[in-house]
C-alpha positions as CSV (number, residue, x, y, z in Angstrom):
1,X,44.0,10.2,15.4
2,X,47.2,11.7,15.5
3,X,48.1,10.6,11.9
4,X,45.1,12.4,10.8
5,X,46.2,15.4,12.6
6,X,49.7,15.4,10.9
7,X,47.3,14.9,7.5
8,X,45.2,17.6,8.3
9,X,48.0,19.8,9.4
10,X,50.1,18.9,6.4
11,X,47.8,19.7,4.0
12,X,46.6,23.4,5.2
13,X,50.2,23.8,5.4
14,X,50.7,23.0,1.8
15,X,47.9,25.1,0.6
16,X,48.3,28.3,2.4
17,X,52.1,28.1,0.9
18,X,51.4,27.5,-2.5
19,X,48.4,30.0,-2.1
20,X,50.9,32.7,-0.8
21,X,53.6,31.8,-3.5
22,X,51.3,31.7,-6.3
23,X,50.0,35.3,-5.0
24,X,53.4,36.9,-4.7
25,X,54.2,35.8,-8.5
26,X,51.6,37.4,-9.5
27,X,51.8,40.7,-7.6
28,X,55.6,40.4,-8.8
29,X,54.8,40.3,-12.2
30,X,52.4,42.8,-12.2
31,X,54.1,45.5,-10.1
32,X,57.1,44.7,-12.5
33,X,55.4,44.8,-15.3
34,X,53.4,48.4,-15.0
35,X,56.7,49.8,-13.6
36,X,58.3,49.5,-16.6
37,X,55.2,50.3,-19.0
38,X,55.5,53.4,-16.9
39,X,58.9,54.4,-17.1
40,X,59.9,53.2,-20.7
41,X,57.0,54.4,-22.6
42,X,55.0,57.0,-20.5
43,X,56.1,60.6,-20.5
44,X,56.2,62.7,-17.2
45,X,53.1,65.3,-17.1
46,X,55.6,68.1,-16.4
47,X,55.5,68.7,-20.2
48,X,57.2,66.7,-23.6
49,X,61.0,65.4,-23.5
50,X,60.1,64.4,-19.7
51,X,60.4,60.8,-19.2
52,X,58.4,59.8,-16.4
53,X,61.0,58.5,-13.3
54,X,63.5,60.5,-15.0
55,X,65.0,63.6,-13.4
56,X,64.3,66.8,-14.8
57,X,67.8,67.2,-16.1
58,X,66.9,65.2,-19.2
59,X,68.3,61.9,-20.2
60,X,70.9,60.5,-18.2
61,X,72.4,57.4,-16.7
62,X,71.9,58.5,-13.0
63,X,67.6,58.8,-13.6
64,X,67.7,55.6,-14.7
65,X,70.1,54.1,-11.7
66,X,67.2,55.7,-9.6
67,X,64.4,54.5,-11.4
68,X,66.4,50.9,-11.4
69,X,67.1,51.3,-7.4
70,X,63.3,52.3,-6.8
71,X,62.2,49.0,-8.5
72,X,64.6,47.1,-6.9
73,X,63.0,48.2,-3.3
74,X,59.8,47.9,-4.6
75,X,60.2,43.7,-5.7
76,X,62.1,44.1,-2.0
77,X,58.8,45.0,-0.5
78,X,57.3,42.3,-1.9
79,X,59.1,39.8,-1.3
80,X,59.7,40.9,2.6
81,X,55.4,40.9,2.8
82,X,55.6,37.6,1.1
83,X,57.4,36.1,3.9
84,X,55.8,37.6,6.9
85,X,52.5,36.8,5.1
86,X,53.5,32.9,4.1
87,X,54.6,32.6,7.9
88,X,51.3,34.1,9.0
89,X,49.3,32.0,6.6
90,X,51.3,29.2,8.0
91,X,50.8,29.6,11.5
92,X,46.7,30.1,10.3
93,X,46.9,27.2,8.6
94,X,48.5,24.7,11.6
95,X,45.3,26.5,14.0
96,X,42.7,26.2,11.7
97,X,44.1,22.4,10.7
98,X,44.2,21.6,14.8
99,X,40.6,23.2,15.4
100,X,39.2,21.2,12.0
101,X,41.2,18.0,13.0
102,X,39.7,17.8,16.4
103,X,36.1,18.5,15.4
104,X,36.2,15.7,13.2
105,X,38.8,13.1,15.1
106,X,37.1,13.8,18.9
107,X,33.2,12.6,17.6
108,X,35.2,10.0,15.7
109,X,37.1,8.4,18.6
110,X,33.9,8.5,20.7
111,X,31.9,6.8,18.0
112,X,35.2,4.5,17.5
113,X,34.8,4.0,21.2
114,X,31.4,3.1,21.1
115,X,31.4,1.0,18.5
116,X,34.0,-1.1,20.4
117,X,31.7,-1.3,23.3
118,X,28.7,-2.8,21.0
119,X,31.2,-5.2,19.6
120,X,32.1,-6.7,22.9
121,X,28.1,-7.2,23.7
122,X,27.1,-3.6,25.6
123,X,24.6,-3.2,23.2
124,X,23.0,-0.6,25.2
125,X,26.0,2.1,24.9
126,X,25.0,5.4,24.3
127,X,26.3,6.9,20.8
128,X,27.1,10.5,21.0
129,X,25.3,12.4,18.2
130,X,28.3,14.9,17.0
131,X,27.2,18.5,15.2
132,X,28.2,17.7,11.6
133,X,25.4,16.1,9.2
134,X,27.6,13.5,8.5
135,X,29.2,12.1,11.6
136,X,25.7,12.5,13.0
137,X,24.2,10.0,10.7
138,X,26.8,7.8,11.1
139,X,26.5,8.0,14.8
140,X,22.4,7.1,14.6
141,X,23.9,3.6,12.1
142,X,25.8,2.6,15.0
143,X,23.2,3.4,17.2
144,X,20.4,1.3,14.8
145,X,22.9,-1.4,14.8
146,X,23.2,-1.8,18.8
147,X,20.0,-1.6,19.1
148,X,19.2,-4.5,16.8
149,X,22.1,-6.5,18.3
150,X,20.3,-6.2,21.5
151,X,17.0,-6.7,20.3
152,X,18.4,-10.1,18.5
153,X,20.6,-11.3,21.4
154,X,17.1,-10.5,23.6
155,X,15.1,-12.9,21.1
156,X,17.6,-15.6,21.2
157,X,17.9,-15.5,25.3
158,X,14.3,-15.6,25.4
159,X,14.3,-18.9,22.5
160,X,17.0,-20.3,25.0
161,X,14.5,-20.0,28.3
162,X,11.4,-20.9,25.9
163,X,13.1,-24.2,24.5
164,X,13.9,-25.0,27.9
165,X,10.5,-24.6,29.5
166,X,9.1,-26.7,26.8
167,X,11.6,-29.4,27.2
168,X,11.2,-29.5,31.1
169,X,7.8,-30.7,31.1
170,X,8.1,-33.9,28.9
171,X,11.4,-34.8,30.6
172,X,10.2,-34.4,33.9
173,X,7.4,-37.0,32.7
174,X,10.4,-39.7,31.3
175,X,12.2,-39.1,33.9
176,X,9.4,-39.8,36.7
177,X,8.1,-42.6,35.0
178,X,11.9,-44.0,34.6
179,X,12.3,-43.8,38.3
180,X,8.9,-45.5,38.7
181,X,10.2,-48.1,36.4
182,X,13.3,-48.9,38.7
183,X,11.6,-48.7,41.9
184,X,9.1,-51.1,41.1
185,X,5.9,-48.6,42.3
186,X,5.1,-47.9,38.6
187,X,3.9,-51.0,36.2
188,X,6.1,-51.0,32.9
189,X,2.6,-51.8,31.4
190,X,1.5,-51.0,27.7
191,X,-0.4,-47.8,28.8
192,X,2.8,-46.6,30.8
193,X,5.3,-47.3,28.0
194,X,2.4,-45.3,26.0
195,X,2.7,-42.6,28.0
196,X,6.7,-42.2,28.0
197,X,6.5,-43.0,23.6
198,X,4.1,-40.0,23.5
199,X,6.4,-37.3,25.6
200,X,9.2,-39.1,23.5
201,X,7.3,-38.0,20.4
202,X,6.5,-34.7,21.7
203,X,9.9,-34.0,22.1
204,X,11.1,-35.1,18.7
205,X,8.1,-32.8,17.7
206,X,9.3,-30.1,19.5
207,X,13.4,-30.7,18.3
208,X,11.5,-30.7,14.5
209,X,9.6,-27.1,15.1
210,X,12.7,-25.6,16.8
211,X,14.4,-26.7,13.2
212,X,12.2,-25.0,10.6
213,X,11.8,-22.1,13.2
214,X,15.3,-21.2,13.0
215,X,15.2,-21.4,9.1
216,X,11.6,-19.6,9.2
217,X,13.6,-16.7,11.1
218,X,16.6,-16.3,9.5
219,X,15.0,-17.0,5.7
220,X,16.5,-20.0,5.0
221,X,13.1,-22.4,4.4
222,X,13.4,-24.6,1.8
223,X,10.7,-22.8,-0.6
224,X,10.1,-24.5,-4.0
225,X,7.8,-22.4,-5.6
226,X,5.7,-23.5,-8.9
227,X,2.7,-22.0,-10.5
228,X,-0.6,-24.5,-9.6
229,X,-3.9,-24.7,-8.3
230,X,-3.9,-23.0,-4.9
231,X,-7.5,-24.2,-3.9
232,X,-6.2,-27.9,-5.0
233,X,-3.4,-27.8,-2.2
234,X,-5.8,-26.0,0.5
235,X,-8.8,-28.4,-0.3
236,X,-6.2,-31.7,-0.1
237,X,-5.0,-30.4,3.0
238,X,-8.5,-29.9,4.8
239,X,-9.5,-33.1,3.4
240,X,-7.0,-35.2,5.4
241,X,-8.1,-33.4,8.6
242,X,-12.0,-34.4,7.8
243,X,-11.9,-37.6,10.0
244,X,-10.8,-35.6,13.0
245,X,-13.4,-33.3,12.2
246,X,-16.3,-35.6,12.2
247,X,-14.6,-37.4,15.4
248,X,-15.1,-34.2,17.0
249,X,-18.7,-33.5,15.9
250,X,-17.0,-30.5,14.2
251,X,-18.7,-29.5,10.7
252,X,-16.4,-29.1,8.1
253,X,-16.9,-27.2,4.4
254,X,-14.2,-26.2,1.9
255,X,-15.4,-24.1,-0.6
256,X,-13.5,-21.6,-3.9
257,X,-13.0,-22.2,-7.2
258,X,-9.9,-22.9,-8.7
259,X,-6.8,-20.1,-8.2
260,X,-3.7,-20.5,-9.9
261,X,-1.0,-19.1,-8.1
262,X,3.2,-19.8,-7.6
263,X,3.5,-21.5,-4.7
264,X,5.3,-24.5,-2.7
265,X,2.1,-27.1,-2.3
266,X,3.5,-29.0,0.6
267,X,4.9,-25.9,2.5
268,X,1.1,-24.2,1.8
269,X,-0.4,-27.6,2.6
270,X,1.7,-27.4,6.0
271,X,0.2,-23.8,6.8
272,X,-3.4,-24.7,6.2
273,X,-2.7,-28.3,8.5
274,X,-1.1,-25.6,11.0
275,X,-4.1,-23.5,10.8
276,X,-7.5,-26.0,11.0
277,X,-5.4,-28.1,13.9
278,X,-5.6,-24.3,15.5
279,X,-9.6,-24.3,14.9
280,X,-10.3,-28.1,15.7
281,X,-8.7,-27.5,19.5
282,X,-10.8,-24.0,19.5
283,X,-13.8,-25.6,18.3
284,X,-16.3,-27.2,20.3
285,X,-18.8,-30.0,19.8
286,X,-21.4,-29.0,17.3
287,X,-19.4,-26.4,15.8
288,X,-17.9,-24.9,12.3
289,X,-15.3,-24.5,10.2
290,X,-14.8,-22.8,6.9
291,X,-11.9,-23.2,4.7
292,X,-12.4,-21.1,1.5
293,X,-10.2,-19.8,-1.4
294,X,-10.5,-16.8,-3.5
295,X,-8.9,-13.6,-5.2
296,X,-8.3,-10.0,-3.8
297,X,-7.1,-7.7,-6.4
298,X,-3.2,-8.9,-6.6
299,X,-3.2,-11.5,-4.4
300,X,-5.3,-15.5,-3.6
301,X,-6.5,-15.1,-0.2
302,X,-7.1,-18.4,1.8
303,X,-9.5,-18.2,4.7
304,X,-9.8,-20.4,7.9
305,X,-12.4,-19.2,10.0
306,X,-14.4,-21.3,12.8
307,X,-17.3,-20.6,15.6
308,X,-14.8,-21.6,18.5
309,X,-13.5,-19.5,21.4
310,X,-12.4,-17.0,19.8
311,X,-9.2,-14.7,20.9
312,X,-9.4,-11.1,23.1
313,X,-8.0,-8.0,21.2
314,X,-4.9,-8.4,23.8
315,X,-4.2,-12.0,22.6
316,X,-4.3,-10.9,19.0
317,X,-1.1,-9.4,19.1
318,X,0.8,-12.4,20.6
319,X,-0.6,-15.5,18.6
320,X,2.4,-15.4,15.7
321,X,5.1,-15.0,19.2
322,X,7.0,-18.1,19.5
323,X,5.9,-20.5,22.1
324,X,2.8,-18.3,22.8
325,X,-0.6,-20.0,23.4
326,X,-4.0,-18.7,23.9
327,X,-4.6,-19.4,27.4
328,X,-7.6,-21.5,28.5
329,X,-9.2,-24.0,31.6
330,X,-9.6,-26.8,29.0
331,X,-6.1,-26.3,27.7
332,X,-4.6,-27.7,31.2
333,X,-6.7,-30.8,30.0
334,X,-4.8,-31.8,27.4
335,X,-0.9,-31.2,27.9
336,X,1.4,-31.9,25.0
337,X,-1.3,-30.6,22.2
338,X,0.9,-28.7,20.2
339,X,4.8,-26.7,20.6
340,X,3.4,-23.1,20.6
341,X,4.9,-22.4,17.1
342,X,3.0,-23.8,14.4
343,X,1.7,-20.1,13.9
344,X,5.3,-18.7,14.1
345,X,6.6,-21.3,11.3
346,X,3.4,-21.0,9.1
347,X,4.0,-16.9,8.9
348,X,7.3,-17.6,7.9
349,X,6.2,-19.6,5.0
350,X,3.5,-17.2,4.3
351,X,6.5,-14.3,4.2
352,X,8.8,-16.8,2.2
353,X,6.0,-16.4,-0.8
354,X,6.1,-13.0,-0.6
355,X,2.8,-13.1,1.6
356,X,1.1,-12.1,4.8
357,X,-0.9,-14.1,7.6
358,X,-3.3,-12.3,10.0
359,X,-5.5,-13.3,12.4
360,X,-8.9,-11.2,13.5
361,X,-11.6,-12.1,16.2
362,X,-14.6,-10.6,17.6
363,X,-13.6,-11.5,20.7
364,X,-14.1,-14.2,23.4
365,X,-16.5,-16.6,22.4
366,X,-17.1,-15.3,18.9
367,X,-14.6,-17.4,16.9
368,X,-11.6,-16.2,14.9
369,X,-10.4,-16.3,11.7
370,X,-6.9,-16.2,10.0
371,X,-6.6,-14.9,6.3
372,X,-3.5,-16.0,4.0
373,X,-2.7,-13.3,0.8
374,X,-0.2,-14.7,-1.6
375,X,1.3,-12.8,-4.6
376,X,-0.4,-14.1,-7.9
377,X,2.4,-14.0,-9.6
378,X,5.8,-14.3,-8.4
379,X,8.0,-11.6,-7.2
């Protein structure tokens, strides 16, 4: 700050002189100038043969001494005002530079100060909003930038205590059943080694979601995007859930005529899996499920809708959260269905095509239904 002081000072320095210089040439030459017009060439008004600045004597060598002595006072005069005034405009000049310095390096070394204190994790430090338009705006980035630090280091904190919550319950199931194996009170029968292979391939499950969640969140999914049939890839999909369908006593259709749209089949493919395994846990004995594709203005539109549970208005907003699950009695009946962000990954790939995925409800007990819009043509 103090180098931009000296700066500051310098330069008002530099400009009042060469203001006050420039100003006494000029008066110089003009008060020189119209001296002379006056006494070479004009006439005194007390009547012809007078030269003005002359005495009245007539010509002579002393009136033009005097005349000579007069202008030599007068560029005298000038030159003494010059000084007191380039001294004056100096001393302006080092005041108005400190005032103007220290409006502009006090708000900088406060946001300077700031911005230091965001960079070493205090993402909540205030930013002092300075006067000036400029510094102000300046001060509200660095004051959007904490503020998404903090929001980001609050989402990865939260990832941190969600992974670990999810891993702690098939762990705690290996490691209990490992005990039991050493200690002789648990069998190391078929259906036990069954049980410790399925929380062994709930966690590799679980290690595979955290993967394409962290590339669903930062952007970095593998998308390979070609122009095809977009029912073809939902209807494929569907089919090769049928059996579970029909195990369930679910009834299944798959309706829409063909839609050609860019997209990556086995990513889409992935979504639509993602979102009927959503509907067949929902969905009870004797109920539906509609998978149907079609065209909104701009966009193909892919609908999944079933006659299962359904989801309250509150639950709505937290269905795409990571790790979030509809709570439910039944779901206590069947642990392991599922990481709690399949929806999460799926709207990633949906926003990786330039898309949207939303879910709607009537509530409780009504069903819900979830609507994919991709771009017909690509962005």
């Amino acid at each position: 700050m103090r180098r931009l002081l000296t700066r500051m000072v310098l330069s008002h320095v530099i400009v009042a002189v060469l203001a006050a210089l420039a100003t006494v040439f000029v008066i110089r030459e003009v008060a020189i100038r119209g001296w002379e017009t006056r006494t070479q060439g004009g006439m005194a008004p007390g009547g012809p043969g007078t030269t003005h600045g002359m005495r009245p004597g007539g010509p002579g060598r002393g009136g033009m001494s005097a005349a000579e002595g007069f202008r030599q006072q007068v560029i005298a005069s000038i030159d003494q005002g010059a000084l007191i005034g380039i001294t004056v405009g100096v001393v302006a000049a080092v005041l108005l530079a400190f005032i103007a310095s220290r409006r502009i390096s006090e708000p900088v070394a406060r946001l300077g100060q700031a911005t230091r204190a965001i960079a070493a994790g205090r993402y909540d430090t205030p930013v002092p909003v300075p006067p000036e338009t400029e510094l102000a705006q300046l001060a509200h980035d660095v004051h959007s930038l904490g503020e998404t630090l903090q929001e980001t280091e609050a989402r990865r904190m939260r990832l941190i205590g969600e992974v670990a919550h999810e891993m702690r319950t098939p762990l705690t199931v290996i490691d209990g059943y490992v005990e039991g194996f050493i200690d002789g009170v648990i069998p190391s029968g078929p259906e036990e080694l069954g049980h410790l292979s399925q929380e062994t391939r709930r966690l590799r499950r679980l290690a595979d979601d955290l993967a394409q969640l962290s590339r669903a969140e930062e952007g970095r999914l593998d998308i390979t995007v070609e122009s095809g049939d977009l029912a073809a890839t939902v209807t494929r999909a569907a089919e090769r859930l049928r059996p579970q369908a029909e195990d369930a006593g679910i009834s299944l259709t798959v309706s829409g005529d063909s839609v050609v749209a860019p997209h990556d089949s086995g990513r889409i493919a992935q979504v639509v899996t993602n979102l009927l395994g959503n509907a067949l846990q929902a969905s009870p004995p004797g109920g539906t499920i509609g998978v149907s594709t079609g065209v909104d203005g701009e966009y193909a539109v892919v609908t999944v809708a079933d006659t299962g549970r359904g989801i309250s208005a509150a639950e709505l907003e937290r269905v795409f959260e990571r790790f979030y699950r509809v709570p439910h009695p039944e779901d206590r009946q069947r642990p392991g269905e599922g990481s709690g962000i399949g929806l999460t990954i799926a709207r990633g790939i949906v926003t990786a095509h330039g898309g949207s995925l939303t879910a709607t409800s009537a509530g409780v007990g009504h069903g819900a239904e979830f609507v994919m819009r991709l771009p017909l043509r690509a962005s």
